[in-house]
PAMI-769612 format. One record per residue (C-alpha): x, y, z; residue in one letter. Coordinates in steps of 0.25 Angstrom, whole numbers, plus 2048, in hexadecimal, padded with zeros to 3 digits. Layout:
<atoms>
XYZA...
</atoms>
This chain:
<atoms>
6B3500C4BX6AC4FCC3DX6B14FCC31X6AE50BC2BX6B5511C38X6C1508C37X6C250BC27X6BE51BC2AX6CC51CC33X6D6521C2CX6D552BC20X6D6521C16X6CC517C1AX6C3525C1BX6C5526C0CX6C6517C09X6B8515C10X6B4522C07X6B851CBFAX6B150EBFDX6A1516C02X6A351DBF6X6A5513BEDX69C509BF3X690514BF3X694519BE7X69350BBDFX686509BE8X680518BE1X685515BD4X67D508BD4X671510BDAX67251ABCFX67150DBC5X665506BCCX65F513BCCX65F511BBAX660501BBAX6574F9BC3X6594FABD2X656503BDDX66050EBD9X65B518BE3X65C50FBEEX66B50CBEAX67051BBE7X66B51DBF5X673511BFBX67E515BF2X67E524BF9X67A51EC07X688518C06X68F522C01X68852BC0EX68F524C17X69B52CC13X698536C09X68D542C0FX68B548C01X686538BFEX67B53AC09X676546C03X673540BF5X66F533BFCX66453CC03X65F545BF5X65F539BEEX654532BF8X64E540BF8X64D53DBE8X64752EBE9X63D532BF4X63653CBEBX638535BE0X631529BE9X626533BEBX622535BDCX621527BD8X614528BE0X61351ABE6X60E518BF3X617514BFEX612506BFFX614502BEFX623508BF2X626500BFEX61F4F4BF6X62B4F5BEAX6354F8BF3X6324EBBFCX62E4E3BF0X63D4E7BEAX6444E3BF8X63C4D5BF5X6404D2BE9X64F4D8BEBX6514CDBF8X6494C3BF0X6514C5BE5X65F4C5BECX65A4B7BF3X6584B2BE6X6654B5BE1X66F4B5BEBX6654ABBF7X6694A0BF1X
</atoms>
């Protein structure tokens, strides 16, 4: 028996394991919804942020689903060619793990 199964028992562990996913997910959106202004992949998070909040929440799924709906065809006007896209994305994933060796490698 894991852990969510053991927790998910009683009607307060339902609840309890409620609270925790929606805080968790929440705090995960709410830094999405800040990368999206700041510098970060803010799509990216808000969708992780609702993933998260999916596991327990349908209407969570929902939005999570508009929402890549929204970035795909806002990806389509940009007008790049699918190869320059996967370029950036591979090139950030680069530097990110490069830069995580260099801070935390060590």
């Amino acid at each position: 028996m894991n852990f969510r199964s053991w927790i998910k028992k009683t009607r307060v562990g339902r609840i309890v394991w409620r609270v925790v996913i929606g805080i968790i997910g929440g705090g995960v959106t709410v830094a999405g919804g800040v990368a999206l202004i700041g510098p970060g992949p803010g799509v990216l998070i808000v969708l992780a942020g609702l993933g998260i909040l999916a596991t327990e929440f349908a209407w969570a799924g929902e939005v999570m689903m508009h929402t890549k709906r929204i970035a795909a065809k806002a990806a389509e006007r940009t007008g790049m060619k699918p190869w320059v896209k996967y370029f950036l994305i591979s090139g950030g994933a680069v530097v990110s793990i490069i830069t995580i060796y260099v801070f935390y490698g060590r």
